[in-house]
C-alpha positions as a Markdown table, in Angstrom:
| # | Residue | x | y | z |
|---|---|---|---|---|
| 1 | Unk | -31.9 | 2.4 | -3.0 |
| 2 | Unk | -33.2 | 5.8 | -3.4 |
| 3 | Unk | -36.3 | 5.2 | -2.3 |
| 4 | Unk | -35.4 | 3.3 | 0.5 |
| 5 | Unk | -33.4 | 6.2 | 1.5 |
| 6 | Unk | -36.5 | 8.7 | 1.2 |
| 7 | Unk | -38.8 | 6.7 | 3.1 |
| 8 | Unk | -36.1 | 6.0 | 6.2 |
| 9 | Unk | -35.6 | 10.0 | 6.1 |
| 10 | Unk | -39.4 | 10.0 | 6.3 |
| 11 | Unk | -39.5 | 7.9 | 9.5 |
| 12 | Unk | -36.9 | 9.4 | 11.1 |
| 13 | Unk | -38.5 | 12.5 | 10.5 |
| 14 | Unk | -42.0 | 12.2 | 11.6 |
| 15 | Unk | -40.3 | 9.9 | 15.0 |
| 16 | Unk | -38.3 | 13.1 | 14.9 |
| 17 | Unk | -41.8 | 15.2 | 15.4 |
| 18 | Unk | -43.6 | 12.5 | 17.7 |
| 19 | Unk | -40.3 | 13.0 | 20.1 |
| 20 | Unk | -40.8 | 16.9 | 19.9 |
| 21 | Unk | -44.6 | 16.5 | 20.1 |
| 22 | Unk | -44.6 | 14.6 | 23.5 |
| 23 | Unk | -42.0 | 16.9 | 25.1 |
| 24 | Unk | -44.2 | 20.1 | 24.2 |
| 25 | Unk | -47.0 | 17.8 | 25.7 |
| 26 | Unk | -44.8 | 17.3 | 29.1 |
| 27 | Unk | -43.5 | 21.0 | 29.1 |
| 28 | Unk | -47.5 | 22.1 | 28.9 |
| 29 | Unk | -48.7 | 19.8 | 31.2 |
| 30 | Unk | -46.1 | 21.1 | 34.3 |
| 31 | Unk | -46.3 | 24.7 | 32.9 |
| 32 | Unk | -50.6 | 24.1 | 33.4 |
| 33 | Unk | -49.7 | 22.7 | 37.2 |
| 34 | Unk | -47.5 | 25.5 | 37.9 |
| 35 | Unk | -49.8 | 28.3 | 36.4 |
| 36 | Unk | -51.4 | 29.5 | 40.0 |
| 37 | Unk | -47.7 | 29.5 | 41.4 |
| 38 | Unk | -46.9 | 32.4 | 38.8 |
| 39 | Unk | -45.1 | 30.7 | 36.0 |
| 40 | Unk | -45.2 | 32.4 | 32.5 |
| 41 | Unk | -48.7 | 31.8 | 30.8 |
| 42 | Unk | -46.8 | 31.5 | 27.3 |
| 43 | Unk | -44.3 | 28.8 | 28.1 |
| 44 | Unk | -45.4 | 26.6 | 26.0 |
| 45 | Unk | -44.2 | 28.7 | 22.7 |
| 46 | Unk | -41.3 | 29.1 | 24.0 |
| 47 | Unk | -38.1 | 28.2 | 21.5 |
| 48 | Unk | -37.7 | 24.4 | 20.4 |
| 49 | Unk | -34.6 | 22.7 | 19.3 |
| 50 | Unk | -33.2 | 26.9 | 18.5 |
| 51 | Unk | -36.4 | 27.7 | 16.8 |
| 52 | Unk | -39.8 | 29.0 | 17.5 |
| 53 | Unk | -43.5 | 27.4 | 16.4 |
| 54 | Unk | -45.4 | 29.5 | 14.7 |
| 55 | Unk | -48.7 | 30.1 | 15.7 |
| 56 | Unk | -51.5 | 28.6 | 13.7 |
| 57 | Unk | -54.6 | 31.3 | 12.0 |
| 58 | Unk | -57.0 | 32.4 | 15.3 |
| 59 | Unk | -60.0 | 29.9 | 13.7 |
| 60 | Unk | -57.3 | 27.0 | 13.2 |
| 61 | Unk | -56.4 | 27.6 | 16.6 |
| 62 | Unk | -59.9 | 27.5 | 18.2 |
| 63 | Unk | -60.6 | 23.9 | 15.8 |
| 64 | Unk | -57.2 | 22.4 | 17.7 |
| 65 | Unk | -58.2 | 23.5 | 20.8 |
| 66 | Unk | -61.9 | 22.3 | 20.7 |
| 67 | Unk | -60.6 | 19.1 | 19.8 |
| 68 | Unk | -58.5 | 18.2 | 22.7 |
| 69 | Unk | -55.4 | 17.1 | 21.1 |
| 70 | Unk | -52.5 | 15.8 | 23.4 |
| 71 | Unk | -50.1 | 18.7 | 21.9 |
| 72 | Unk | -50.1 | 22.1 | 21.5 |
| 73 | Unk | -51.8 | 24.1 | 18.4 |
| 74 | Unk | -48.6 | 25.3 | 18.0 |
| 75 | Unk | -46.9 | 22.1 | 17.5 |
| 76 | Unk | -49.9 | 20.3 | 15.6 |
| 77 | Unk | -49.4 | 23.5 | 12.5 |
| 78 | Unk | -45.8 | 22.8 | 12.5 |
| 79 | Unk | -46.1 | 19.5 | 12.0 |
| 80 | Unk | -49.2 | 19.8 | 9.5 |
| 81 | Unk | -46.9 | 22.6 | 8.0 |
| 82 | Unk | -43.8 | 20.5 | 7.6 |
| 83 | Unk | -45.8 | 17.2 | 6.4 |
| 84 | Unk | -47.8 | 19.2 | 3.7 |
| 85 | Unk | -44.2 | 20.2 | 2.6 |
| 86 | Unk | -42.2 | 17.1 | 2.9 |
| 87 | Unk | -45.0 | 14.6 | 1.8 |
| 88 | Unk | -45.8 | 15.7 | -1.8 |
| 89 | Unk | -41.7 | 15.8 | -2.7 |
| 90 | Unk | -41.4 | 11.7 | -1.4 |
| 91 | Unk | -44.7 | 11.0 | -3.5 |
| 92 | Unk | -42.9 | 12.5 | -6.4 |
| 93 | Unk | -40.2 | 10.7 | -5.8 |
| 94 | Unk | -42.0 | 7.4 | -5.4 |
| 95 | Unk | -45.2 | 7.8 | -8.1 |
| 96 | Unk | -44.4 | 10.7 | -10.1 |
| 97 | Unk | -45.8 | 14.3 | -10.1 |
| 98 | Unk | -49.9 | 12.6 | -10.4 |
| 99 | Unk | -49.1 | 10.7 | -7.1 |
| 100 | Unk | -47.5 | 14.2 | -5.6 |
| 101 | Unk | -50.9 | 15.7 | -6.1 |
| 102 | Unk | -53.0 | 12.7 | -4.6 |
| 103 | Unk | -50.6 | 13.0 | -1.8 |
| 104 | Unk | -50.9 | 16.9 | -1.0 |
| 105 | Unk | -55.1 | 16.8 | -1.0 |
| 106 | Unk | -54.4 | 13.8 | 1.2 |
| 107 | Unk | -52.3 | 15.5 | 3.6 |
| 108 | Unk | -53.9 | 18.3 | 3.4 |
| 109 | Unk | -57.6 | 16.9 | 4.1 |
| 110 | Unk | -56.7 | 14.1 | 6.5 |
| 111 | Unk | -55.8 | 16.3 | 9.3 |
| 112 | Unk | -58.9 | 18.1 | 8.9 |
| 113 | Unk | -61.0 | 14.9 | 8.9 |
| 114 | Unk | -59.1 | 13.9 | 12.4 |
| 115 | Unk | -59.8 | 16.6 | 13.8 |
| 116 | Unk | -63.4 | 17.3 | 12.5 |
| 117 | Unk | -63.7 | 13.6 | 14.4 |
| 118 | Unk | -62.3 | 14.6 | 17.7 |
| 119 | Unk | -64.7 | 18.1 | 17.8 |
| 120 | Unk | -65.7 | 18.9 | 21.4 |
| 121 | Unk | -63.2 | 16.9 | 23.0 |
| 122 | Unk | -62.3 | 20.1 | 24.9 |
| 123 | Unk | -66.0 | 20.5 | 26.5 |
| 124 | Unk | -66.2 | 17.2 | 27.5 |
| 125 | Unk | -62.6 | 17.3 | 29.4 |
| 126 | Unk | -64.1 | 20.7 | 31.2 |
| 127 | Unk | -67.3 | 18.7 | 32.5 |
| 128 | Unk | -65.2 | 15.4 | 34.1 |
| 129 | Unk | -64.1 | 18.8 | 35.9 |
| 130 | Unk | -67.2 | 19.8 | 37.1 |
| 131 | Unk | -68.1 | 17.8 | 39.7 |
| 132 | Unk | -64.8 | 18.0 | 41.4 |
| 133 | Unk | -65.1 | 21.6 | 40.8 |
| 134 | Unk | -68.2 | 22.2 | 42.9 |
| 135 | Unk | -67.7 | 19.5 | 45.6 |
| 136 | Unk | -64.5 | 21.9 | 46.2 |
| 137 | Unk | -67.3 | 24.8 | 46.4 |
| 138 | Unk | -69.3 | 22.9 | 48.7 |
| 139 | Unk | -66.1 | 22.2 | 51.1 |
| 140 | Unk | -65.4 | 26.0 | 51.0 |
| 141 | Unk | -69.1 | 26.7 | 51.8 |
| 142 | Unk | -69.4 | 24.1 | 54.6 |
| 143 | Unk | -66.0 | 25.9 | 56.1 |
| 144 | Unk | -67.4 | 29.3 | 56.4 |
| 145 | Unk | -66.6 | 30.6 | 53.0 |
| 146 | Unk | -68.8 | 33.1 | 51.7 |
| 147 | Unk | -69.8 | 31.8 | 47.6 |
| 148 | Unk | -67.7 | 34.5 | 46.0 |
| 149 | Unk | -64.9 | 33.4 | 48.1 |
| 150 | Unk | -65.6 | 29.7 | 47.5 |
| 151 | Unk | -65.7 | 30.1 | 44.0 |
| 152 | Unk | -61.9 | 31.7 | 43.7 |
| 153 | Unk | -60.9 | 28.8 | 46.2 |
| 154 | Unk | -62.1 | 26.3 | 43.7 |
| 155 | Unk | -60.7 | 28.0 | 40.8 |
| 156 | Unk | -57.6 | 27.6 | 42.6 |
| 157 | Unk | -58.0 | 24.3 | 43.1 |
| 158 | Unk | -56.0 | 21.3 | 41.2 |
| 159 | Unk | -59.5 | 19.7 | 40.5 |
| 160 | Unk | -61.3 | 21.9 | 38.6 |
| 161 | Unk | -58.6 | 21.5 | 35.7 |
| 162 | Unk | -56.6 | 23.4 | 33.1 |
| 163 | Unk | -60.4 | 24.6 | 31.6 |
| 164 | Unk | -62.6 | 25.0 | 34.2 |
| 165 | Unk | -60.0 | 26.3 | 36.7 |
| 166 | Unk | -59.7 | 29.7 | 34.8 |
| 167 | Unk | -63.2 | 30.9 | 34.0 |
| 168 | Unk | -64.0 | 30.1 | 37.7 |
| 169 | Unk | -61.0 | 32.5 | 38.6 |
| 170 | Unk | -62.2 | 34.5 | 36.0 |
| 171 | Unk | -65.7 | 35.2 | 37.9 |
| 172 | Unk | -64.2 | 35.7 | 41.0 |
| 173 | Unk | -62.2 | 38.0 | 39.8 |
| 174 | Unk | -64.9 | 40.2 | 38.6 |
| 175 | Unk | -67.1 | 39.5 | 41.6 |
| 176 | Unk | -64.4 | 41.0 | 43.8 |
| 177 | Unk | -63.9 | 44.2 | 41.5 |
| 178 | Unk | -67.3 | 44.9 | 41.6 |
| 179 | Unk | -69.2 | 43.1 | 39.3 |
| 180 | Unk | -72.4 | 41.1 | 40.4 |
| 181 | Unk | -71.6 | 37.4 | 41.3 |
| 182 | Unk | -74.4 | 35.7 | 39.8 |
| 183 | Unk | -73.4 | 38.1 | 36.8 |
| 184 | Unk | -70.0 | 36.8 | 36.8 |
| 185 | Unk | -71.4 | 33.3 | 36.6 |
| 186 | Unk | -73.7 | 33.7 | 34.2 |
| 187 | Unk | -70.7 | 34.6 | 31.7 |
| 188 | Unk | -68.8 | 31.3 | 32.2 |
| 189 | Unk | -72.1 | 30.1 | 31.2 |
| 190 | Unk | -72.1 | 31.6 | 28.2 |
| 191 | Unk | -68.4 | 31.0 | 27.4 |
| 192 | Unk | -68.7 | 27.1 | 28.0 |
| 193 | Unk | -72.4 | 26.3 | 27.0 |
| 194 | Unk | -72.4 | 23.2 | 28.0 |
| 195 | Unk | -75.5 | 21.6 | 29.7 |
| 196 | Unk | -73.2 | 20.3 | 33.0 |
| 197 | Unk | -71.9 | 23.8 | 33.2 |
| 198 | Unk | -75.2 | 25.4 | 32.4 |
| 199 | Unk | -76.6 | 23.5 | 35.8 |
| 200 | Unk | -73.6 | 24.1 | 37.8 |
| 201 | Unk | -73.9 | 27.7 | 37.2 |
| 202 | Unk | -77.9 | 27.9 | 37.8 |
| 203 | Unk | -77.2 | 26.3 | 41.2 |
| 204 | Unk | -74.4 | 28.6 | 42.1 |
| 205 | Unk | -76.1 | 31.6 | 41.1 |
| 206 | Unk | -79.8 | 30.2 | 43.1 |
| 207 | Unk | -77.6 | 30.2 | 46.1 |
| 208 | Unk | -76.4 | 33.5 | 45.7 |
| 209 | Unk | -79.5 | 34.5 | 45.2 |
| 210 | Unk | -81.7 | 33.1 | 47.5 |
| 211 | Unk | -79.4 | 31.9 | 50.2 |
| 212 | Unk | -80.3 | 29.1 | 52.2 |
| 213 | Unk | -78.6 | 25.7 | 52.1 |
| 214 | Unk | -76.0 | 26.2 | 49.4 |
| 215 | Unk | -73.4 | 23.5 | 50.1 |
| 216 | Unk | -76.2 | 20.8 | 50.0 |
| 217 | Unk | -77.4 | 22.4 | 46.5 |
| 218 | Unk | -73.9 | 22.1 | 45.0 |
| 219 | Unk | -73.2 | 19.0 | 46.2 |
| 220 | Unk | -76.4 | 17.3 | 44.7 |
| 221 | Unk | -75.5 | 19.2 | 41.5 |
| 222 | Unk | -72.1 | 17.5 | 41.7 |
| 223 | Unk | -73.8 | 14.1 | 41.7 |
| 224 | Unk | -75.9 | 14.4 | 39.1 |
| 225 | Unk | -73.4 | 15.5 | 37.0 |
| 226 | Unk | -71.2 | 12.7 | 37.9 |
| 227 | Unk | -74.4 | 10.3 | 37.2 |
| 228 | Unk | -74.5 | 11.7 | 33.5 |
| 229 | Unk | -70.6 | 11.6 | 32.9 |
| 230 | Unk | -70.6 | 8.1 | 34.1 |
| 231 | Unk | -73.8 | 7.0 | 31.8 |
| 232 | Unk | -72.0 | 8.9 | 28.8 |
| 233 | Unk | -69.0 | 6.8 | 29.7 |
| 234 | Unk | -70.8 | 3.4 | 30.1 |
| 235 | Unk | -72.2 | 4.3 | 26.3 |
| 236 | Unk | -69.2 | 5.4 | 25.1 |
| 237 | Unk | -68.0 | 1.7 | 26.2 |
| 238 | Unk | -70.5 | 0.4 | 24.3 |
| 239 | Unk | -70.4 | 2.3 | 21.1 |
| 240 | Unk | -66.7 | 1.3 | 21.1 |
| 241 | Unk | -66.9 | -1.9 | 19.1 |
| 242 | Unk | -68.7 | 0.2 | 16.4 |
| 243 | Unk | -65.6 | 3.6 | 16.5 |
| 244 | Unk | -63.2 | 0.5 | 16.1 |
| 245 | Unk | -64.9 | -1.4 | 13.0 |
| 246 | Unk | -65.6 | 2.5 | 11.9 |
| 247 | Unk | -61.4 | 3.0 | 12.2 |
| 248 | Unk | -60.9 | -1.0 | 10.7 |
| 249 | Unk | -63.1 | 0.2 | 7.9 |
| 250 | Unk | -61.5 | 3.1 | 6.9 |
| 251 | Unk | -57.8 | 2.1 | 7.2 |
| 252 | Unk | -58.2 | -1.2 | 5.4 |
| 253 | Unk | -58.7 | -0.2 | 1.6 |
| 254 | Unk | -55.6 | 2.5 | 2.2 |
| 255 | Unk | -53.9 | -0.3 | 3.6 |
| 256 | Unk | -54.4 | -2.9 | 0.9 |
| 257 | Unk | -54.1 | -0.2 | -1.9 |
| 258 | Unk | -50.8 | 0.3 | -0.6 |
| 259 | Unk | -49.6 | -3.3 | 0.1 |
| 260 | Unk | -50.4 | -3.7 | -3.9 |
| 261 | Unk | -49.0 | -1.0 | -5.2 |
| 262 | Unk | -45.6 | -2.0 | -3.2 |
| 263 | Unk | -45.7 | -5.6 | -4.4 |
| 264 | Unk | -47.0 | -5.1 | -7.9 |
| 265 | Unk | -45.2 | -3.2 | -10.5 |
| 266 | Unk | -48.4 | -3.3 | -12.6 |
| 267 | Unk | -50.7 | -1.9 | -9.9 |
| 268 | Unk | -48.3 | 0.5 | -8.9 |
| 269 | Unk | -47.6 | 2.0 | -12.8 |
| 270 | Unk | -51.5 | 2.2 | -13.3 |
| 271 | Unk | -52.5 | 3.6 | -9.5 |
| 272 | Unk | -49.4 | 6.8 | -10.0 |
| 273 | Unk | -48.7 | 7.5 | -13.6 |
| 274 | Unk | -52.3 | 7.3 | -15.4 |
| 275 | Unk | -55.0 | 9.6 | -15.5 |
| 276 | Unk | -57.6 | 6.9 | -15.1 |
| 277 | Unk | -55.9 | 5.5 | -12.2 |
| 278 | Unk | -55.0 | 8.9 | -10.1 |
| 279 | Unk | -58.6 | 9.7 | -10.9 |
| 280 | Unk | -59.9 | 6.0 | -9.1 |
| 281 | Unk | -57.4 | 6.4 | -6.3 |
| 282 | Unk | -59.1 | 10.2 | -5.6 |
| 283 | Unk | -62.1 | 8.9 | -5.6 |
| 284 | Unk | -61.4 | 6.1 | -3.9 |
| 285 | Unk | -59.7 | 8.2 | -0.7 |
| 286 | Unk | -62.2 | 10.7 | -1.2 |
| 287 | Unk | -65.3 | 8.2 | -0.6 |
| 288 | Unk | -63.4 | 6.4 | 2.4 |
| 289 | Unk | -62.7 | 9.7 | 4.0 |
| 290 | Unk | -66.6 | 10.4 | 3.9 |
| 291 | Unk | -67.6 | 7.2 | 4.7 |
| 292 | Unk | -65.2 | 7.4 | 7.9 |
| 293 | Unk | -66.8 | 10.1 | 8.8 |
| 294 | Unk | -70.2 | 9.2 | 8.3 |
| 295 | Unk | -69.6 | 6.1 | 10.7 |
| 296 | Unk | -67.8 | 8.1 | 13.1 |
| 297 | Unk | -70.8 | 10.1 | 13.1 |
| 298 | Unk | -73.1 | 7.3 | 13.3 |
| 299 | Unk | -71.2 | 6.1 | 16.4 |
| 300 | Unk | -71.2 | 9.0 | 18.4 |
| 301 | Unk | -72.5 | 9.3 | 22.0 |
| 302 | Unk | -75.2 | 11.8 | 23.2 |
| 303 | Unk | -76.8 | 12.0 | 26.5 |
């Protein structure tokens, strides 16, 4: 009875941080459409449920961010935070104080593993914005725009996206207080040093440069670099019988190890309250953690 009450409180509360998770998501997503039109650039740590998130350590932060995840940072440490908490008290509940211990170096290193997998996540979101980014350019140009003002223009615009948008603000913004323009460029260059944005920018700043036909330039810059995001995406199709047996893999011995310890007294008084068993089962998610990885890596798309 007990433990059925522990592991309902448990579901309640992680549907409890899913819920809070997707509203955050909702709340970021308008606040990033409304950004140009003023809004306040922090409203997304703004109080939840009476309370405020705390903000994860400045390298924690830039991890969570390079990996793209479909929350805030903020909201991804809380719920790391509250998990590492609440986790280890229902293994002790469940398995003792040797299962507690399994559980907190799972908890703890799981998240890191996820998000480890889902590195650069955040570059590739800002290159699918490229190409829209510089066909808005060439519109600009082919208007009468001069290439400083086309740049701010497409900074403004809704399809350069949440990551790209900025930094091309960003260089019109110091292009128009002073700075040199293909100086400008060359610094969201090195801020994103991605090869897409690398081309974009050597284009950009050729034009400004040299002059001549710019909008022609940018637009064949665009379509090569929506030829290489749609070859990336035709692989990625490929590779994704191999991510999913690579996920299969992985889940299926935590899966069975659980489904035996539930319906086996025996398994279950060996697996949480021995040394030789706690020591197997750390080993055991230790190596399928690695070996996770290792297929994830194995599996991973490069162009």
């Amino acid at each position: 009875m007990i433990l059925a009450v522990v592991l309902a409180g448990a579901v309640l509360g992680a549907g409890a941080l899913a819920r809070a998770g997707w509203r955050l998501s909702r709340r970021g997503a308008v606040t990033g459409r409304l950004s140009s039109s003023g809004s306040e650039p922090d409203a997304d740590r703004r109080p939840l449920g009476g309370w405020t998130l705390p903000e994860p350590p400045p390298r924690v932060a830039g991890a969570l961010a390079d990996a793209a995840l479909p929350f805030a940072p903020a909201l991804a440490w809380t719920a790391w935070l509250t998990v590492l908490g609440v986790g280890p008290v229902v293994a002790a509940l469940v398995g003792g104080p040797g299962l507690a211990v399994v559980a907190a170096v799972g908890l703890a290193a799981g998240p890191a593993l996820v998000v480890r997998s889902r590195r650069g996540g955040a570059g590739a979101r800002l290159e699918q914005a490229l190409p829209g980014a510089l066909e808005a350019v060439a519109r600009s140009l082919r208007s009468g725009a001069s290439l400083r003002q086309a740049v701010e223009e497409a900074g403004r615009s809704r399809a350069s996206g949440p990551q790209l948008g900025p930094e091309l603000a960003r260089a019109a913004s110091e292009a128009a207080q002073g700075a040199s323009l293909v100086a400008a460029l060359e610094g969201v260059a090195a801020r994103r040093p991605l090869p897409g944005v690398r081309l974009g920018v050597a284009a950009l700043c050729l034009g400004a440069e040299t002059g001549g036909a710019q909008a022609r330039a940018v637009d064949g810059v665009a379509a090569t670099v929506r030829e290489r995001l749609a070859v990336t995406a035709e692989l990625r199709a490929l590779s994704s019988q191999a991510r999913m047996s690579a996920l299969v893999i992985g889940l299926a011995p935590v899966g069975f190890g659980g489904f035996a310890a539930a319906t086996d007294p025996r398994t279950s008084r060996f697996l949480f309250h021995s040394p030789a068993g706690l020591g197997l089962l750390a080993a055991g998610l230790t190596l399928d953690g690695l070996g996770w990885l290792w297929m994830q890596r194995l599996a991973q798309v490069s162009v």
